[in-house]
N, C-alpha and C positions, 0 to 999 in steps of 0.2 A: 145524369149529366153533372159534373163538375163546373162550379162559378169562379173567377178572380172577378178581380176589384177593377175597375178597369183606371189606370193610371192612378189620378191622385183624387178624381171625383166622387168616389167614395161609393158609384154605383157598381153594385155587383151585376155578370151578366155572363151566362153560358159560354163555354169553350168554344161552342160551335155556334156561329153565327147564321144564323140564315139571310145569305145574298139571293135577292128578288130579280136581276137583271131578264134572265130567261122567262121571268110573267109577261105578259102580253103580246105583241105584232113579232118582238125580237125575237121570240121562242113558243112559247106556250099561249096560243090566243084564247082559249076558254078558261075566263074568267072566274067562274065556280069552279073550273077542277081547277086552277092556280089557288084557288082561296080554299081548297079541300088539302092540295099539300102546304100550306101556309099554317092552317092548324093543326097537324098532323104533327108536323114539326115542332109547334107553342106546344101536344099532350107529352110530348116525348123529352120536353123539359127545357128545348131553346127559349130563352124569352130574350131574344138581341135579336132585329131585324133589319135588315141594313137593303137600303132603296137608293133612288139617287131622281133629281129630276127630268135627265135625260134619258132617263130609259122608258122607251118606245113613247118618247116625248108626252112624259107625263101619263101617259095609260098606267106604266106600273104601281107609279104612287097612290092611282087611284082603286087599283086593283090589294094593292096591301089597304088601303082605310078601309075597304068591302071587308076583305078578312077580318078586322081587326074590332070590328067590331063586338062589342059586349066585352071583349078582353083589352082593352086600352090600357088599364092600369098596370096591368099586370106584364106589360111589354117593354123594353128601352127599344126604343122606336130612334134609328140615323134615318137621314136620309143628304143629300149633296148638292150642292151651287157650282157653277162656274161655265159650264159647254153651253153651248147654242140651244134659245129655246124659240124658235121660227125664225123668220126671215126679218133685216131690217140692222140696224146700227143701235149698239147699248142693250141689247137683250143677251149677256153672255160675260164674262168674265169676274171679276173680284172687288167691284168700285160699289160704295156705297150706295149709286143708284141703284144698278141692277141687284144688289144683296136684299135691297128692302123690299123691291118687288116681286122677287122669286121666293123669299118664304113667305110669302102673305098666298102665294098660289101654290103653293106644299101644300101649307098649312089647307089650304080646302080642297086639293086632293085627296089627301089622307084624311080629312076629317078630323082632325084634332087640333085643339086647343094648343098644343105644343108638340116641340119636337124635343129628345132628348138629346142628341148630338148631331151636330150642326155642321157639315162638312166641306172645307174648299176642295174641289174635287181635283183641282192642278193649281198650281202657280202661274202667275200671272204678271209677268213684268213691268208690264205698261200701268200699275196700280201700284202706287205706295203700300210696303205691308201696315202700314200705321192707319191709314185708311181700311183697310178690310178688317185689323183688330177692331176698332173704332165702330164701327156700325156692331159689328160683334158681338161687341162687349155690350153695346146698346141694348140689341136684341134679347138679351141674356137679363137684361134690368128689367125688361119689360114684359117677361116670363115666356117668351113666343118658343125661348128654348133651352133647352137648359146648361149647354155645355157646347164648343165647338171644337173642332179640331180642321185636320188636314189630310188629303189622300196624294203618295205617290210625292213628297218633296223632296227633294234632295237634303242630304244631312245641314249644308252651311244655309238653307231657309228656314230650314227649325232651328237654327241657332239665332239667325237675323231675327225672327218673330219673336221667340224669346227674349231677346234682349231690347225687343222696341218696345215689347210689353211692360217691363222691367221699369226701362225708363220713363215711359208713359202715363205710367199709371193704369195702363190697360190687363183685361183679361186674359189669360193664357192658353194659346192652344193646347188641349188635353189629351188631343190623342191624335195619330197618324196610323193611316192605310196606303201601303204598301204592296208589291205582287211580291210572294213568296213563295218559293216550289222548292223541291231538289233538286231541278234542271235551272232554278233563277237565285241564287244566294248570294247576289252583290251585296245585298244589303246589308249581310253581317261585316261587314267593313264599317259602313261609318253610321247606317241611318238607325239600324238595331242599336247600337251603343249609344248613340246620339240622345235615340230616345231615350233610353235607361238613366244616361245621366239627366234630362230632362222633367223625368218624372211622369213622363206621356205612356198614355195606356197604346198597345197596337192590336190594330186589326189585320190581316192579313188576308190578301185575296189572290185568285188564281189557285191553289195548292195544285190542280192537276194540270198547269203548264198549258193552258190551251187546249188541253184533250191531249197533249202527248203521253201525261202520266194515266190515262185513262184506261188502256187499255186496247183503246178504238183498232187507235195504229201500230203494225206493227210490219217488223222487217223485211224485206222480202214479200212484202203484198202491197197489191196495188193499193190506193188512197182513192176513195169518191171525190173528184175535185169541182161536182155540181152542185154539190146539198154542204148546209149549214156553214159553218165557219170558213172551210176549206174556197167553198165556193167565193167568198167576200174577199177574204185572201190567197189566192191559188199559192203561191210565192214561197209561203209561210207552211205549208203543208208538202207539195212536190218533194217525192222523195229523190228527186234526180238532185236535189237541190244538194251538193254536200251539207251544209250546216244542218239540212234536214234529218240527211241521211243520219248524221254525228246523233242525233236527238234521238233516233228512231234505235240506232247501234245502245244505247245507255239504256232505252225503255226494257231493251228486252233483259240487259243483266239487273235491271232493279224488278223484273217480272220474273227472274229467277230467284233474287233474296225473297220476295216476298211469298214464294211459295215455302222456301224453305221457312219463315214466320210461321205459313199458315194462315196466310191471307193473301188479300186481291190487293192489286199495284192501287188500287183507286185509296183502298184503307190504307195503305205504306205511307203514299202522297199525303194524305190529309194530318196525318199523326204526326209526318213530320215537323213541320211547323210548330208545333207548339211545345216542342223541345225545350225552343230556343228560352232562357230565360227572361226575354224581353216581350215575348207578344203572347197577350191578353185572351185573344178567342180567333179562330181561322175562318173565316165566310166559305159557306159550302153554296153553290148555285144549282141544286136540281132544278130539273125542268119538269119531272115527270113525279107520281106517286114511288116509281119502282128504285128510280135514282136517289130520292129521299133515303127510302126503306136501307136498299144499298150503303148508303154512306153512314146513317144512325148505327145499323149492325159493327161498322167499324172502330164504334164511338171508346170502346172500354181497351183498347190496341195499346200496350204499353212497347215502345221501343227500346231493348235494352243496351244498353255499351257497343257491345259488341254488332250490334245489328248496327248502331251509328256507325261504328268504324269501318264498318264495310261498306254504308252510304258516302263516307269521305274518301275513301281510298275510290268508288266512282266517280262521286263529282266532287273535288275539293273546298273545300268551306273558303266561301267568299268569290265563286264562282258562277258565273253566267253564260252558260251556253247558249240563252237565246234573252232577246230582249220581246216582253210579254207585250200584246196587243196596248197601244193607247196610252204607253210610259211617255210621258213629257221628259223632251229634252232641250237642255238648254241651249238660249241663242249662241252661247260660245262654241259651240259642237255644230247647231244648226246653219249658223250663216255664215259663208265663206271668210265675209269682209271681217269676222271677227276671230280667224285662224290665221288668214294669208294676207302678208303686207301688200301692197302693191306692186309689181312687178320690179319698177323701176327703183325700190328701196331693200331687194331682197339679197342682192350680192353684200359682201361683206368688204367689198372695195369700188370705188365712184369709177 
């Protein structure tokens, strides 16, 4: 397994990340066999493991400290703030309230004494970013963790954050997570570069597009639209769906380059990403021992020139075929009143 540095904190940590999402109720409910692929994954040389609080509300966080145990030090241990943690007002977003109460209950989910990077896991409008640096930066004095960053911002909030820190006197977000695939590469437009001038390490998640770089799906065959993903979102899967259909037509000529490689579309998917000069290690999410196995085997995959140029001549660099489950978007795009005048002021004469 190959290490970078991850941004400017100086911590080193495997190419491949291991994302925990698929431990618990969301995926994998026994607990020991998630904590059997958990270490499976630390012998095989990952030590970057990346959790979040809302996954399967808190079960998973608890299910990585199980793991993780006797091997703590030996781990950079993320885990994430921001989504809804039960029912009720102020349990959920980026204000210094709810920041200080949700790592104090990481923190004894997972069992440890600290976190090493400390993630907002969306943007949050209704919260000054000087406020959410600000506890932050706090936490970070107080050892509870040792670095933060951001998942999924938009390029001009990493610049805003960066420059309230600046003037502040506050601490820096050091890294961003982002969805990145060959069927999702908006982001080599501004956020990839944004960070690099930044100095932010990147993480990257999604590499197999939802399951479409998977393999699962493919052209001309029906899709299960009762079990797992599909099921949660029918919509997003339906191959009657043109945009589906567009996803499913592209799987199959990157499930031809990748034989010509001499590999599986799963390993193509995942090596992509880290092409790119800006991001640090790719989060892989098995659920099962076999799916680990699978994607470690693909770990040594060097993509050459020529294999890019035929990924770009499929899907053009800086291209989004689909928008990946759970991207925040902004109130400008979201709320009408913030695109369309009112009726009565939209003519260009009285």
């Amino acid at each position: 397994m190959r290490y970078r540095v991850l941004g400017k904190t100086g911590i080193e940590v495997s190419t491949h990340c291991l994302g925990t999402m698929m431990f618990g109720g969301a995926g994998n409910p026994d607990h020991e066999d998630s904590a059997r692929v958990i270490n499976a994954a630390l012998d095989a040389g990952i030590n970057f493991v990346d959790t979040a609080d809302m996954y399967a509300t808190g079960e998973c966080e608890e299910i990585v400290g199980k793991a993780l145990k006797g091997r703590r030090d030996d781990v950079v241990l993320a885990t994430k703030v921001h989504f809804p943690m039960g029912k009720g007002r102020n349990r959920s977003g980026n204000s210094r309230r709810w920041i200080v109460r949700a790592v104090e209950d990481s923190l004894r989910r997972l069992d440890t004494e600290w976190i090493d990077l400390y993630q907002v896991h969306r943007p949050d409008h209704t919260t000054d970013v000087e406020e959410t640096l600000s506890v932050l930066s706090d936490l970070v004095r107080e050892g509870k963790i040792r670095a933060f960053g951001s998942s999924t911002f938009p390029a001009e909030d990493l610049v805003e954050a960066h420059h309230v820190a600046e003037r502040r006197g506050l601490m820096r977000m050091r890294t961003e997570q982002p969805p990145y695939s060959i069927l999702a590469r908006g982001i080599e437009r501004s956020v990839l570069p944004t960070a690099q001038r930044l100095g932010m390490g990147v993480l990257t998640w999604s590499p197999l597009a939802s399951g479409f770089l998977s393999g699962k799906y493919r052209e001309g065959r029906p899709v299960d639209l009762t079990t797992g993903r599909a099921k949660r979102t029918p919509k997003r899967f339906d191959p009657a769906v043109p945009g589906n259909a567009a996803k499913l037509a592209v799987a199959e000529q990157l499930i031809a380059l990748a034989g010509e490689v001499g590999c599986g579309l799963p390993e193509l998917a995942v090596a992509f990403p880290l092409v790119h000069p800006a991001v640090t290690s790719v989060i892989i999410g098995p659920r099962t021992m076999d799916q680990l196995t699978s994607l470690l085997d693909g770990a040594d995959l060097v993509l050459e020139d020529a294999v890019l140029d035929r990924i770009d001549a499929i899907v053009a660099p800086g291209t989004d075929l689909y928008q990946p489950d759970g991207v925040w978007q902004p109130p400008s795009l979201t709320q009408l009143d913030r695109r369309r005048r009112p009726v009565g002021e939209r003519a260009a004469a009285e």
